[in-house]
N, C-alpha and C positions, 0 to 999 in steps of 0.2 A: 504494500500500500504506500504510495506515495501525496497523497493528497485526502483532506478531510474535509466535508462541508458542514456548516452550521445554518441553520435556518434566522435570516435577518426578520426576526418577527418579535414580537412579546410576544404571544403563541398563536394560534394560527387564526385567531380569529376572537374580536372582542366578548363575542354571544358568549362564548365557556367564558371568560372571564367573570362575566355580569353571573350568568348562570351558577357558578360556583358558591357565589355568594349567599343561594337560594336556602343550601343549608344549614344559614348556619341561625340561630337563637337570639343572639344579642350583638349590641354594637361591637363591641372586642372581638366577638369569633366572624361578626363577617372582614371585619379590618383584616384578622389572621389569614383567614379563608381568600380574602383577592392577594396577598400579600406573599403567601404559598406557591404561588401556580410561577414567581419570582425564583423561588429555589430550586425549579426544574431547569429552568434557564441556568444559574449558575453551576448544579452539575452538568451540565452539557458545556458550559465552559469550562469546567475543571478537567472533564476529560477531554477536550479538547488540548487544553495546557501541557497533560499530559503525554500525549504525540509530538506536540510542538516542540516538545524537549528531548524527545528522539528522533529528530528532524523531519517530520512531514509537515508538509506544508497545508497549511488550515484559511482555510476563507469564507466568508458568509454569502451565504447564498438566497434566492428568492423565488420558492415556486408559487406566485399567489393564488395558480389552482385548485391548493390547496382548502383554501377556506371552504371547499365545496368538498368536500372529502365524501362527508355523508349524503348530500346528494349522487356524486358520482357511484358510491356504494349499492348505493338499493337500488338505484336505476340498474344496475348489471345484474341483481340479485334478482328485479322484475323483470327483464329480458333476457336472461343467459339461455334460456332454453331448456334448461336442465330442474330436474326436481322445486316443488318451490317449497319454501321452508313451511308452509302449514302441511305438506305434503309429506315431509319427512320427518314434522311433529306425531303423527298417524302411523311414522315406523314405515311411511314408504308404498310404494304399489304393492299388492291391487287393493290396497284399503285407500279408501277417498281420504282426501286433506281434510284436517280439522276444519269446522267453522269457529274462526277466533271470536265472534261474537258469542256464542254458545256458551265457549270456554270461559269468556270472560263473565257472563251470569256464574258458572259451576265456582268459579272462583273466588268470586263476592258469597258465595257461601261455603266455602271451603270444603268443596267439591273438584276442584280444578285437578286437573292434572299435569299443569304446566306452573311454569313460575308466570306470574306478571311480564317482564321483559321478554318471556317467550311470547305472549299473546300479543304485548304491543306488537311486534315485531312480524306478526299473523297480520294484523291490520293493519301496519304500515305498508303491508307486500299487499292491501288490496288498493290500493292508490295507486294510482295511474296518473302519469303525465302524458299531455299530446302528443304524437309521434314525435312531431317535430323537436319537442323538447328534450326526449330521449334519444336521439339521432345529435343533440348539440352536447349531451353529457357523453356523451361516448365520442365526441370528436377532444371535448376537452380532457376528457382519462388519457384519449390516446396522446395528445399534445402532453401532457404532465410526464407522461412513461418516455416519452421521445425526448422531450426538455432532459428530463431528471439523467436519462442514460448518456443524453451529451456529454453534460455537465462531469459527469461522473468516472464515463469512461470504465476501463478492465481495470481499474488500480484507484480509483475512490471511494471512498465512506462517506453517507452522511448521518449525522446523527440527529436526534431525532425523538422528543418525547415519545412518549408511551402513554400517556395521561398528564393534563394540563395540571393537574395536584398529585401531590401525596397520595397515596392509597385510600382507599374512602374504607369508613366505615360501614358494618355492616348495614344494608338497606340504601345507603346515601347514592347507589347508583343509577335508585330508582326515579331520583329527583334530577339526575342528570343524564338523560338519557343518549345522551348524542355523544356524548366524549369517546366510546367505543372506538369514534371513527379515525383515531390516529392513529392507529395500528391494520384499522378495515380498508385504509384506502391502500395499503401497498398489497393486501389480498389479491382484490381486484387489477392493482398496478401488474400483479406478478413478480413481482423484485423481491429478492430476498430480505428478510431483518429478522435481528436477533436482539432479542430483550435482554438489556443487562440491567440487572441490580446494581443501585451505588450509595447503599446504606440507606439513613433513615433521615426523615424530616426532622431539623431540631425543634421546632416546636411539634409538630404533631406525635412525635415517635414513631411514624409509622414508615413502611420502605416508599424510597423513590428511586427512579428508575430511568434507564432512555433504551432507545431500541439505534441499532446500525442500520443501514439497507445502504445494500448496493443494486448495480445494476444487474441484469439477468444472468444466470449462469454463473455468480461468482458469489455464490454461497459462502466459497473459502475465505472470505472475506470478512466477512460478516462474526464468524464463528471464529475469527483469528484476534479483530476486534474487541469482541467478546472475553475471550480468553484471558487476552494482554488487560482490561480494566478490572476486572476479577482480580489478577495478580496484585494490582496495580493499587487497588480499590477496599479490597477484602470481599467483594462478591456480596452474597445474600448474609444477612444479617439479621438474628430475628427478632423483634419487635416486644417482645415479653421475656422476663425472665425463663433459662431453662436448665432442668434439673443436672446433673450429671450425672 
């Protein structure tokens, strides 16, 4: 690897920012909570610092297609062709797809057989965009995959949150439903990443993280990146005291 990129953003889009705040209780923890999504940026500069001092060259980058991550996401996920997710909720052919509306009564009386963000996730796949508008999301995926593979080339890394905060607590992801999509759009992109852990939030305790992605086919990349911040970093670190 001879070249690293950073994303020149506060993160990739103001909506998580505000959204993040939705969380929180009181004036102190939403101040904490937009304040947070700040200490993802600085480990992605830390580990940055740390390549820069064994000479690769680092520079920030700007794919603003991004801010569209979760649009481009589910538009692929409602046109790919392939099984549709209330379909493979059912366990697949020849059983018919859930009706997420159904599921979603069984589950307001805890009856369900799904989680919540499985049902959203039924009903968001019944939404449909006009042709036209899924024929422009799928020109801009493939523009972002083409950009990003320039940029990148057989020998760059970009790094890359994982989640605009800290680890959420349990339930907190159901109030944020869209963040998923920083790790959803290189699915669809096709590009490799690999999630590194890089310790924990000092105020929240909880892990923070970034992911690598490279361009197609050099997986070895990704997982060499990986490797080197773990050594580099201490890897995963857990969160709660634990016994020996």
């Amino acid at each position: 690897m001879s070249q690293l990129c950073l994303p020149a953003i506060e993160l990739t889009s103001n909506y998580y920012r505000i959204a993040s705040c939705l969380t929180a209780t009181d004036r102190d923890a939403r101040r904490s909570k937009c304040l947070s999504d700040e200490i993802i940026i600085i480990v992605c500069w830390q580990a940055a610092r740390h390549f820069e001092s064994l000479g690769c060259a680092v520079k920030r980058v700007s794919f603003r297609q991004l801010r569209q991550s979760y649009s481009m996401w589910s538009s692929l996920m409602r046109t790919s062709g392939n099984d549709t997710f209330c379909t493979l909720l059912a366990n697949g052919p020849p059983a018919p797809p859930i009706n997420p509306a159904t599921e979603l009564l069984l589950w307001l009386v805890g009856r369900g057989q799904h989680t919540l963000p499985a049902i959203g996730l039924g009903v968001g796949e019944k939404i449909h965009n006009a042709p036209e508008v899924e024929a422009q999301l799928k020109q801009l995926r493939d523009a972002l995959r083409d950009e990003m593979e320039a940029c990148l080339g057989t020998d760059g890394v970009f790094l890359y949150p994982t989640h605009p905060l800290p680890a959420p607590f349990h339930n907190q992801p159901v109030l944020l439903p869209f963040n998923f999509a920083y790790t959803a759009i290189f699915n669809v992109l096709g590009l490799p990443a690999t999630a590194v852990p890089m310790g924990l939030a000092p105020h929240e305790g909880v892990p923070v993280g970034i992911q690598a992605v490279a361009g197609r086919y050099q997986d070895r990349l990704t997982l060499a990146v990986a490797r080197a911040l773990e050594e580099a970093f201490g890897g995963w670190v857990p969160p709660f005291p634990v016994a020996e």
